[in-house]
C-alpha positions as CSV (number, residue, x, y, z in Angstrom):
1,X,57.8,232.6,191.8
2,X,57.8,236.2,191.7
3,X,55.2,238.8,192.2
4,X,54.9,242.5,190.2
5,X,53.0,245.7,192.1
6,X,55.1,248.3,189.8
7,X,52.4,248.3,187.2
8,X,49.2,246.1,187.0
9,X,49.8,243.2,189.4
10,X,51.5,240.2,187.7
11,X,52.1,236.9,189.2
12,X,55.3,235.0,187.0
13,X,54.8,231.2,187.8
14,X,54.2,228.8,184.9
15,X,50.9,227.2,185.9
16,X,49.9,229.5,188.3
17,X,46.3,231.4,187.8
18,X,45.8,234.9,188.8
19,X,43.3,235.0,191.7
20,X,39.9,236.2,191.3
21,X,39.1,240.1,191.2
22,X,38.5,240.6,195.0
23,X,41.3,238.3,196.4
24,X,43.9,239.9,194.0
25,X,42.5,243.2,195.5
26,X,43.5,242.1,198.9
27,X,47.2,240.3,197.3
28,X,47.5,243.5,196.0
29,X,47.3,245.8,199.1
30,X,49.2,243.3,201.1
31,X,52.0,243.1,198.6
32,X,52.3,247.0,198.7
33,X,51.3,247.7,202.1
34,X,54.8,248.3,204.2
35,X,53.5,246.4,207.5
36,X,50.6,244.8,209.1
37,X,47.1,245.6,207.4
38,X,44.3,246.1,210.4
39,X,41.0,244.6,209.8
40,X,39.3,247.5,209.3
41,X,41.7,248.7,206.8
42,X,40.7,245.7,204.2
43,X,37.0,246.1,204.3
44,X,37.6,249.7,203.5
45,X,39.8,249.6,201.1
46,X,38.0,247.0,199.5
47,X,34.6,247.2,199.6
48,X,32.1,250.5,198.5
49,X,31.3,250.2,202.1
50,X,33.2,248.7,205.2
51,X,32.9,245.3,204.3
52,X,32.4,243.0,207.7
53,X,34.6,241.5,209.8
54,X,33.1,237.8,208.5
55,X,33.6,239.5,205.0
56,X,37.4,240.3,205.3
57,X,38.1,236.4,207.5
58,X,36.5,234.9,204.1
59,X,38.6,236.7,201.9
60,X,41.8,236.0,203.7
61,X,41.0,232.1,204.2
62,X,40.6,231.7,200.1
63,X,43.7,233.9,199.7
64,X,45.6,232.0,201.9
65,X,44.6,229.1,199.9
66,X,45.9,230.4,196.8
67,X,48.8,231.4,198.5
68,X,49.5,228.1,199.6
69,X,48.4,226.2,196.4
70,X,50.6,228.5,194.2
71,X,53.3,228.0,197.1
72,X,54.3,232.2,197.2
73,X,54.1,232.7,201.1
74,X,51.7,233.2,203.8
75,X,49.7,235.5,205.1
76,X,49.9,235.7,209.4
77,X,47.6,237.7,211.8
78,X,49.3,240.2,214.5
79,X,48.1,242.4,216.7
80,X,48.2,244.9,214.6
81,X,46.8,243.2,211.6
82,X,47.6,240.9,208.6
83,X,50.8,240.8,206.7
84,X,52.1,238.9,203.8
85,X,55.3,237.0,204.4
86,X,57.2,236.1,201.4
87,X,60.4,235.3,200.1
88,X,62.9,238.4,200.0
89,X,63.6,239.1,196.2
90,X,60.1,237.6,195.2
91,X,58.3,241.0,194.9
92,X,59.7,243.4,192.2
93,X,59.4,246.7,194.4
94,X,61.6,245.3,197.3
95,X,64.2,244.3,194.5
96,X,63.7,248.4,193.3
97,X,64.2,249.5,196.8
98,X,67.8,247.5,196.6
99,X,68.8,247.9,193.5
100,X,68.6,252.0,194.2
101,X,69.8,251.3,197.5
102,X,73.0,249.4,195.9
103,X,73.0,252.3,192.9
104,X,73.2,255.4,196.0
105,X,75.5,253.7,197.6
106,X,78.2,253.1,194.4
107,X,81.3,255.0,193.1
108,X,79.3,257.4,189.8
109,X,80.5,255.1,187.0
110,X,78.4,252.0,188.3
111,X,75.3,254.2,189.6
112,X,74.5,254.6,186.0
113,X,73.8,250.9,185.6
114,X,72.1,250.5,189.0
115,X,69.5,252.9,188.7
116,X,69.2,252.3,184.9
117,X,68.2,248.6,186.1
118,X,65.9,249.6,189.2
119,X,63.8,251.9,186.5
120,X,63.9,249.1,184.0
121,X,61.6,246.7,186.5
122,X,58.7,249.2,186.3
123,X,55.9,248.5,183.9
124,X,53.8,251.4,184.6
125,X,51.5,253.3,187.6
126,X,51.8,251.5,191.1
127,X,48.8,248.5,190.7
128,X,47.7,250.2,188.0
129,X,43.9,248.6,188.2
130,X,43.8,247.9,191.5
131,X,40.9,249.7,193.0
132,X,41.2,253.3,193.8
133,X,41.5,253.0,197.7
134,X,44.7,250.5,197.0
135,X,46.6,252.9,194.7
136,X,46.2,255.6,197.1
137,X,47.6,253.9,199.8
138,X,50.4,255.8,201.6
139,X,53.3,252.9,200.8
140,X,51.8,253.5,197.4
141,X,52.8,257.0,196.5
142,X,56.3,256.4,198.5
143,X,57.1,254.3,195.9
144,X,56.1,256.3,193.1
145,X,57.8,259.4,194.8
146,X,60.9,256.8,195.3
147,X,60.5,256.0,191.0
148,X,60.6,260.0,190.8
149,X,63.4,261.1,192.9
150,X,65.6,257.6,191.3
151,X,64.7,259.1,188.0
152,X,65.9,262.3,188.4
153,X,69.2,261.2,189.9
154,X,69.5,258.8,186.8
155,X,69.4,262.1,184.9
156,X,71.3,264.1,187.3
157,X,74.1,261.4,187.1
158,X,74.2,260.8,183.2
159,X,74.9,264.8,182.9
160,X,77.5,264.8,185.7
161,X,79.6,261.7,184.1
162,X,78.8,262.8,180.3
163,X,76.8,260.2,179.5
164,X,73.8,262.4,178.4
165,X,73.3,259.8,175.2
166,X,72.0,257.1,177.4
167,X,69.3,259.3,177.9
168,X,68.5,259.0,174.3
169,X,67.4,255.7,174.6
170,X,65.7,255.2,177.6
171,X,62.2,254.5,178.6
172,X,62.7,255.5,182.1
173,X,62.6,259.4,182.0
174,X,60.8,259.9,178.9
175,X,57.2,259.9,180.6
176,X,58.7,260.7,184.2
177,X,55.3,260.1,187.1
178,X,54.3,263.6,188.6
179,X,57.1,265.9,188.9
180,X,58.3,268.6,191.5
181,X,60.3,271.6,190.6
182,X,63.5,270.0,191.7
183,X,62.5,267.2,189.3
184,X,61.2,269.4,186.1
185,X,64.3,270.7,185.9
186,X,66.5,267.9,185.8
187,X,64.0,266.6,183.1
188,X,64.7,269.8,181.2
189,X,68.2,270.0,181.6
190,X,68.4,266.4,180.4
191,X,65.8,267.4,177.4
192,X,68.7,270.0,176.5
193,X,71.4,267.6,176.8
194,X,69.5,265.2,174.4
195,X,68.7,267.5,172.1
196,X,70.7,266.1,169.3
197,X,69.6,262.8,169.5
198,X,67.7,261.6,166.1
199,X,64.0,262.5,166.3
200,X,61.8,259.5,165.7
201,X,60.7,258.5,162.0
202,X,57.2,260.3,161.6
203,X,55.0,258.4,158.6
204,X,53.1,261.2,157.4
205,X,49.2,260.5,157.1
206,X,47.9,260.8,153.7
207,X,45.5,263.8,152.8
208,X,42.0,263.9,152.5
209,X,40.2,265.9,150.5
210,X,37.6,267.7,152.6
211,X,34.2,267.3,152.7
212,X,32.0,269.3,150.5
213,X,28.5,270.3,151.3
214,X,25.6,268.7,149.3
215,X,24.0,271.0,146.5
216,X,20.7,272.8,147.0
217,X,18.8,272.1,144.0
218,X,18.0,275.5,142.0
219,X,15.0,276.9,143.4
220,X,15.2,275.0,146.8
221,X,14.5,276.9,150.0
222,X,17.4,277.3,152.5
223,X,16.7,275.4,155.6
224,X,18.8,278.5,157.5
């Protein structure tokens, strides 16, 4: 079993069915959420309004039931709120967190590879989908920040060990997230670098004639 939150949230288990919209709300800001989640939080982040307390114990009790059907993990109460308890390695951004740990940490020819393969497991905008209050959760934008700053030292790193053609190829800083100046210019300086790469195939669209006006008949009055 694992469980995706870089991109829209995706649950890989033959046989498993994704929860219904407001418990895979809550699965969602559990999974991203770096700690306990107070009650108060969830009915928030979940509902228009603060949802109630009775609101947010339902939830949790049929979430727990998924939880436990699917057999992912379990969701415990502490003084501070609830937290998901799963597996380590079952949730992809905990495996990004290590893989750039692992990638920072090794000689420059392997960092290449490690932070190649921590960019490769994203599949798009933090829970893209989830409701707005989840995405904009703090742990939320630390890991897109994380995505940013692991892009540009993939750049930075290609340049330095002249492997700029790798670049060519990759998904992972062609459409970097938001950018700060620090960023943007690794970006360019990597755009520079790739320069000579072979553009893309462009099918050219075939031309239209345009549109001519209908006739006035002779004698006619102009409408203008």
């Amino acid at each position: 079993m694992r469980l995706g939150v870089l991109g829209p949230l995706v649950v890989w288990q033959e046989g498993t069915a994704i929860p219904p919209p407001r418990q895979r709300a809550l699965l969602s800001l559990l999974l991203v959420e770096d700690g306990p989640v107070s009650l108060r939080e969830i009915g928030r982040s979940l509902w228009s309004e603060a949802g109630s307390v009775t609101n947010v114990h339902v939830l949790v009790h049929r979430l727990r039931r998924w939880l436990s059907e699917a057999g992912i993990g379990e969701i415990r109460l502490t003084p501070s709120g609830y937290v998901l308890e799963v597996p380590v390695g079952t949730v992809d951004a905990d495996r990004f967190r290590e893989q750039v740990g692992v990638g920072r940490q090794s000689t420059v020819s392997e960092r290449v590879e490690a932070l190649a393969s921590a960019l490769a497991l994203w599949r798009g905008p933090v829970l893209s989908g989830a409701p707005e209050r989840v995405r904009n959760r703090r742990d939320a934008h630390r890991l897109q920040a994380l995505r940013r700053d692991t892009m540009v030292d993939l750049v930075e790193t290609c340049l330095a060990v002249g492997q700029a053609d790798r670049l060519c190829h990759s998904s992972t800083t062609s459409r970097p997230p938001t950018t700060t100046p620090g960023s943007s210019s690794a970006i360019r300086r990597a755009g520079k670098a790739t320069s000579t790469c072979s553009p893309p195939t462009r099918i050219r669209a075939p031309r239209t004639c345009p549109r001519r006006p209908p006739t006035r008949a002779a004698g006619t009055p102009s409408t203008t």
